[in-house]
C-alpha positions as CSV (number, residue, x, y, z in Angstrom):
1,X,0.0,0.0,0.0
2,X,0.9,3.5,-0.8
3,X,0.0,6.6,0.9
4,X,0.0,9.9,-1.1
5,X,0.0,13.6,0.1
6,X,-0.2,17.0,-2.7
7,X,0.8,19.8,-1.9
8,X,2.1,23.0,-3.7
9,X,-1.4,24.2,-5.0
10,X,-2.4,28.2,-4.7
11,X,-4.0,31.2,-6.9
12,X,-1.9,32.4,-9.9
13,X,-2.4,34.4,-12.5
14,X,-3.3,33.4,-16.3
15,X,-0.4,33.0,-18.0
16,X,1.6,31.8,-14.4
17,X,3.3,28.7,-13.5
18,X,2.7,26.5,-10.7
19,X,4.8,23.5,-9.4
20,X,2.5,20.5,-7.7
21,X,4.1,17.8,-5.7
22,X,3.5,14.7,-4.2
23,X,4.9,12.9,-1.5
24,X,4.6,9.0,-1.1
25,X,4.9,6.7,1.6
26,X,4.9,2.8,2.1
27,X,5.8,0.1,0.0
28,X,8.6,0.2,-3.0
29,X,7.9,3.6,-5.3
30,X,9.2,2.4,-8.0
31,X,5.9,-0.5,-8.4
32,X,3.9,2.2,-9.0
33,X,2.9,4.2,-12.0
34,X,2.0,7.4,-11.1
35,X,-0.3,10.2,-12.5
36,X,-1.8,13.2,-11.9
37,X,-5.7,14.2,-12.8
38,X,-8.0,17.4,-12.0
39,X,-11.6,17.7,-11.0
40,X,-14.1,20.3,-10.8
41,X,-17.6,20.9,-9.0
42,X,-20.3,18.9,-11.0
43,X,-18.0,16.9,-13.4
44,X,-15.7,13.8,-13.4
45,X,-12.0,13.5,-12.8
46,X,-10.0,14.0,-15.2
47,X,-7.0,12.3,-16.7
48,X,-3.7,14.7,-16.5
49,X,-0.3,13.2,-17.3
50,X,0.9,9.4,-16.2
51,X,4.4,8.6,-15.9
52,X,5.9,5.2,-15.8
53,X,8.0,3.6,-12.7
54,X,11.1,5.0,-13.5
55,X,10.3,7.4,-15.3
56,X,10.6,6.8,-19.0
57,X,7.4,6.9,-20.7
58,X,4.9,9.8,-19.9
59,X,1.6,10.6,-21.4
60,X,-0.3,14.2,-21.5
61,X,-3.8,14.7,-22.5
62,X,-4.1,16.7,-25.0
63,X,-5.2,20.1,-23.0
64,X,-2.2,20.4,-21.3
65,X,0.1,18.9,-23.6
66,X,3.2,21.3,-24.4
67,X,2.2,23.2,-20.8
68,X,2.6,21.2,-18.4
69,X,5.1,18.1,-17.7
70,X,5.0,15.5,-14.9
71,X,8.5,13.8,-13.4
72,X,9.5,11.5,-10.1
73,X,12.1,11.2,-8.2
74,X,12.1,7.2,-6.6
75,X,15.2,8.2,-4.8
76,X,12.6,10.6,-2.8
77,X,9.5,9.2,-3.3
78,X,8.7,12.3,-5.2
79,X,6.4,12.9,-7.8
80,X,5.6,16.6,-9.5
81,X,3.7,18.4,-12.3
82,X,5.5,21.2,-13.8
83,X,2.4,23.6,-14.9
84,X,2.8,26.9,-17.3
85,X,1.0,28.9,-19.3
86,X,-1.7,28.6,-17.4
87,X,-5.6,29.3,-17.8
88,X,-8.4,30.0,-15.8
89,X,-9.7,26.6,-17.9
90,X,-7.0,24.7,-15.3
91,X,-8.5,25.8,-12.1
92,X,-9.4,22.3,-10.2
93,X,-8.8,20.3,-7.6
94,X,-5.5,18.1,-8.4
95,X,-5.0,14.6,-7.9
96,X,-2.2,12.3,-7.6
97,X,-2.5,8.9,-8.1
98,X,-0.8,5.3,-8.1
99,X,-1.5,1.6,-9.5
100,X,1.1,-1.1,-10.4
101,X,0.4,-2.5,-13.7
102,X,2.4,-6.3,-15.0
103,X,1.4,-4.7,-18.8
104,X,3.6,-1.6,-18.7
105,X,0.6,0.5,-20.1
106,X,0.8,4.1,-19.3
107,X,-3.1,4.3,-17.9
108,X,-5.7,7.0,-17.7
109,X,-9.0,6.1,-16.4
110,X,-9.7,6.7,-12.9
111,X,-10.8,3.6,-11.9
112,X,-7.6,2.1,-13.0
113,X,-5.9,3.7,-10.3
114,X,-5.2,1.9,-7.2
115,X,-4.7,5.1,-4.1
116,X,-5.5,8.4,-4.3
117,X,-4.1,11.7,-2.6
118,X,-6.8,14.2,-1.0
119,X,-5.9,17.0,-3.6
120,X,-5.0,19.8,-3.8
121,X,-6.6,23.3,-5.0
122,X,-5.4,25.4,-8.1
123,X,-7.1,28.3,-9.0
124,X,-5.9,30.3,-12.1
125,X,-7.3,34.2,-12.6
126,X,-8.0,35.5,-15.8
């Protein structure tokens, strides 16, 4: 098992950068894929950037691709999303997440995902 904690959320400005991170504890890091996702009042989470366990394969969806970029550190236990350019589209509760996977897919779909931080908020002003 695998607990996760976010932090580095806050209000910036369109246009801004942020940097999320998120701490893990418990078993080995390195099982676990690792990805980030967003939610907002009234709709479903969803899918951010995945990376695999060490690191080698990521995967964006396609509103933040070229903005944002998502990297670990196993050594730590680290895990962060590099966000810039940002819009007011981004604001929403952020979500890291973890599942180990024996088919080295780089997954997207919530239920997929095995533990689950408690978020954290990022609002971006227009």
């Amino acid at each position: 098992q695998v607990q996760l904690v976010e932090s580095g959320g806050g209000l910036v400005q369109a246009g801004g950068s942020l940097r999320l991170s998120c701490a893990a504890s418990g078993r080995t890091f390195s099982m676990y894929y690792m990805g980030w996702f967003r939610q907002t009042p009234g709709k479903e989470r969803e899918f951010v950037a995945v990376i695999s366990r060490f690191g080698s394969d990521t995967s964006y969806a396609d509103s933040v691709k070229g903005r944002f970029t998502i990297s670990r550190d196993n050594r730590d236990k680290m895990v962060y999303l590099q966000m810039n350019g940002l819009k007011p589209e981004d604001t929403a509760v952020y979500y890291c997440a973890a599942y180990s996977s024996e088919t080295y897919s780089l997954l997207s779909r919530p239920d997929e995902y095995d533990y689950w931080g408690q978020g954290t908020q990022v609002t971006v002003s227009s």
